[in-house]
Backbone as a ProteinNet text record, in pm:
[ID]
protein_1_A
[PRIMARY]
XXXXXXXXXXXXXXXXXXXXXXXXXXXXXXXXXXXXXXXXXXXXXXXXXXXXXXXXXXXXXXXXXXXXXXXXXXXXXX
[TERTIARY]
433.6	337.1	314.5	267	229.5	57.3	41.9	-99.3	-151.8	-253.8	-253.8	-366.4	-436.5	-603	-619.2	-725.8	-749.6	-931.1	-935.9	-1088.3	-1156.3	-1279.9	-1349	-1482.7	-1505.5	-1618.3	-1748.8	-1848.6	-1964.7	-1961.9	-1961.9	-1990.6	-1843.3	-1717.1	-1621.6	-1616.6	-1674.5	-1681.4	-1770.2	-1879.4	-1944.8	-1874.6	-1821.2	-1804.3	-1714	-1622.9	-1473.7	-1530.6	-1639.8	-1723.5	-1747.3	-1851.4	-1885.1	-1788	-1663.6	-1571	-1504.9	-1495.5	-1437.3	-1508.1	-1647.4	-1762.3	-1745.7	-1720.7	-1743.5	-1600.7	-1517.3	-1405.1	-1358	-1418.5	-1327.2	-1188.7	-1153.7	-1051	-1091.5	-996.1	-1035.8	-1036.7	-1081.9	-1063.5	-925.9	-895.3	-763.3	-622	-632.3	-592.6	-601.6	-748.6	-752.3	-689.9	-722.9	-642.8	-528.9	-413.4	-266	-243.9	-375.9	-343.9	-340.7	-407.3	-430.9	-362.7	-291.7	-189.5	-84.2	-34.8	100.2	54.7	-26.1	-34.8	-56.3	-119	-84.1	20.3	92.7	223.5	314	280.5	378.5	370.5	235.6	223.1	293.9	346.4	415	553.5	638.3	751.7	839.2	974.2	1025.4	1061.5	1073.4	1166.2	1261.3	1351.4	1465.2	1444.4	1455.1	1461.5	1499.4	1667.1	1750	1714.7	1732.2	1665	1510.3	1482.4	1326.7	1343.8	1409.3	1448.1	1567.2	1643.8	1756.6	1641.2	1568.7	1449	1381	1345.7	1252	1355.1	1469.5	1558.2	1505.2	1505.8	1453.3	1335	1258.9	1122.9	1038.8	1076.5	1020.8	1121	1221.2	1335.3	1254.7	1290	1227.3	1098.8	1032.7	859.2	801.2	783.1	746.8	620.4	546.1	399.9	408.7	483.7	499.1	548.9	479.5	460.1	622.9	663.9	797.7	819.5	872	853.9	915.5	1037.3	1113.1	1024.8	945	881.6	706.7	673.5	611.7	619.6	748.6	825.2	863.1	879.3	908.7	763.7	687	552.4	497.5	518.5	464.8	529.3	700.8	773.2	710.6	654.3	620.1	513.7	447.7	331.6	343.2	433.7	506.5	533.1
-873.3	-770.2	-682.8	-587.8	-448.7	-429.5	-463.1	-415.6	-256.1	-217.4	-78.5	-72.3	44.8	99	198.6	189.2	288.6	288.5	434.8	424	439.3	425.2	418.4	442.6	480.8	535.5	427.9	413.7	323.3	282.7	351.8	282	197.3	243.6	196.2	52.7	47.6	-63.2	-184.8	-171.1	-225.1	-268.5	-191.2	-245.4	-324.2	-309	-405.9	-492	-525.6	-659.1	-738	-651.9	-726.5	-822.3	-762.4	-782	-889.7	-901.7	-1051.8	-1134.1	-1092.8	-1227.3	-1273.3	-1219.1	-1256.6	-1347.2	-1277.9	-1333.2	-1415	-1454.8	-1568.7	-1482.1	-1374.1	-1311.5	-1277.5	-1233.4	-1150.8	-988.7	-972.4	-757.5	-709.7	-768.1	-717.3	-780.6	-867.5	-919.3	-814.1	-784.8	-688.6	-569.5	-527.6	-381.6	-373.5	-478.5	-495.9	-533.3	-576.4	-558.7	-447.8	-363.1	-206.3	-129.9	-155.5	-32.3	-84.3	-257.7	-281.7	-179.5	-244.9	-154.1	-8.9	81.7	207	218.5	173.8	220.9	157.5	66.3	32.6	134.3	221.2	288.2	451.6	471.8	588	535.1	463.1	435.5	492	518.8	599	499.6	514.7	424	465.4	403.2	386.9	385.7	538.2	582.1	470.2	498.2	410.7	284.3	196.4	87.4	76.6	125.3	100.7	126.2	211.2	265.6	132	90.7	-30.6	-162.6	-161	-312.9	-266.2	-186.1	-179.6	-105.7	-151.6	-116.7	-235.2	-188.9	-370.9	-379.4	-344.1	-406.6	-396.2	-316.7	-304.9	-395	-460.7	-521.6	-593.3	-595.2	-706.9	-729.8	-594.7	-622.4	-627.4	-706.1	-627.8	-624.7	-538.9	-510.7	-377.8	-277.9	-122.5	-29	70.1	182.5	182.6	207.7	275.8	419.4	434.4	552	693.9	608.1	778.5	847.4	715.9	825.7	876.1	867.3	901.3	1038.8	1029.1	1166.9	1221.1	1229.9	1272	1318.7	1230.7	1376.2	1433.9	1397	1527.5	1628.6	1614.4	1717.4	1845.2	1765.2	1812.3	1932.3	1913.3	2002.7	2068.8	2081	2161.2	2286.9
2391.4	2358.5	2480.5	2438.4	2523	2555	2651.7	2656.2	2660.6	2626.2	2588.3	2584.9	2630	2616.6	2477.1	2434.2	2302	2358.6	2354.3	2291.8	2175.3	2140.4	2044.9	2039.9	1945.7	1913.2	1919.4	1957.1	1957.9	1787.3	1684.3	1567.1	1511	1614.9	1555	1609.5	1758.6	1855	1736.4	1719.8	1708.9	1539.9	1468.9	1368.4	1379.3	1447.5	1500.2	1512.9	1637.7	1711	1596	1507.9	1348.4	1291.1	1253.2	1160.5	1233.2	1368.3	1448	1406.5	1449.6	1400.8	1282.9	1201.9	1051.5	992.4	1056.7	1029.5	1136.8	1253.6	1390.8	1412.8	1372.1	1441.7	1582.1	1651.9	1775.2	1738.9	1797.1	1837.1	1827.2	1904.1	1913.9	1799.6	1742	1600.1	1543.1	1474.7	1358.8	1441.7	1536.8	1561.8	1517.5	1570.5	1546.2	1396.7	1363.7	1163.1	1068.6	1218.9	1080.6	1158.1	1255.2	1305.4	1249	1201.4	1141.8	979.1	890.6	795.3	752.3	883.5	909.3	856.7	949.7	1003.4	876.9	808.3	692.8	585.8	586.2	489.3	489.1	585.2	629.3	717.5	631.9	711.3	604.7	606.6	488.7	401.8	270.6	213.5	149.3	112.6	82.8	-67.2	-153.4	-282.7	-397.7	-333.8	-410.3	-449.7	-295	-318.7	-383.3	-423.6	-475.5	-607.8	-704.5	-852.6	-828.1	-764.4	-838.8	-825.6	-738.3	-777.2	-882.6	-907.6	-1052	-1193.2	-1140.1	-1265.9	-1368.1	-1517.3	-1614.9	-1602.6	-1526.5	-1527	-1656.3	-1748.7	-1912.8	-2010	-1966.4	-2023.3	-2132.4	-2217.7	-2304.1	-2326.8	-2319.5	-2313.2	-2470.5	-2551	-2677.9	-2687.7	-2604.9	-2600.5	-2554.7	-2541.6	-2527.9	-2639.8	-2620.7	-2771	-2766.2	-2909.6	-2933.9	-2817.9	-2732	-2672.3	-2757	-2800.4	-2820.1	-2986.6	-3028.3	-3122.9	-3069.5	-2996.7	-2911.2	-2861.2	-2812.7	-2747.2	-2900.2	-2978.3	-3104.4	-3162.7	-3123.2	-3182.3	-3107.9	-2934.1	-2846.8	-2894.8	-2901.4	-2925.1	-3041.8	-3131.3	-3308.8	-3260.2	-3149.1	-3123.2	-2983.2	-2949.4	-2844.9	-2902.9
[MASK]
++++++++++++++++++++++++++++++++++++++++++++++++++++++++++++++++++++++++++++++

């Protein structure tokens, strides 16, 4: 690990302080928990791979509307 300074705001301090207490984490734990998930939430992904894992995922559901007649009476009032 990298040691590193950040500052903060008095209400951010104190809420961090809180959130150790409450939880027995340290300070610096939760920091490195919400900069990994930051940062997971803006990493690119990979299109493809994400449409071929959720290829099937309706496979065999028989609890979803007929679609194409569905699309057959939006169509009717188009």
């Amino acid at each position: 690990m990298v040691r590193t300074q950040i500052y903060l705001t008095e209400k951010e301090r104190d809420a961090l302080r809180d959130l150790a207490r409450q939880t027995g984490k340290k300070q610096s734990e939760l920091i490195r928990r919400a900069i990994d998930d930051f940062l997971d939430r803006f990493q690119p992904r990979d299109r493809r791979a994400m449409l071929e894992q959720a290829w099937g995922i309706w496979k065999d559901r028989d609890d979803l509307p007929d679609f194409r007649a569905l699309r057959r009476e939006f169509d009717r009032f188009a």
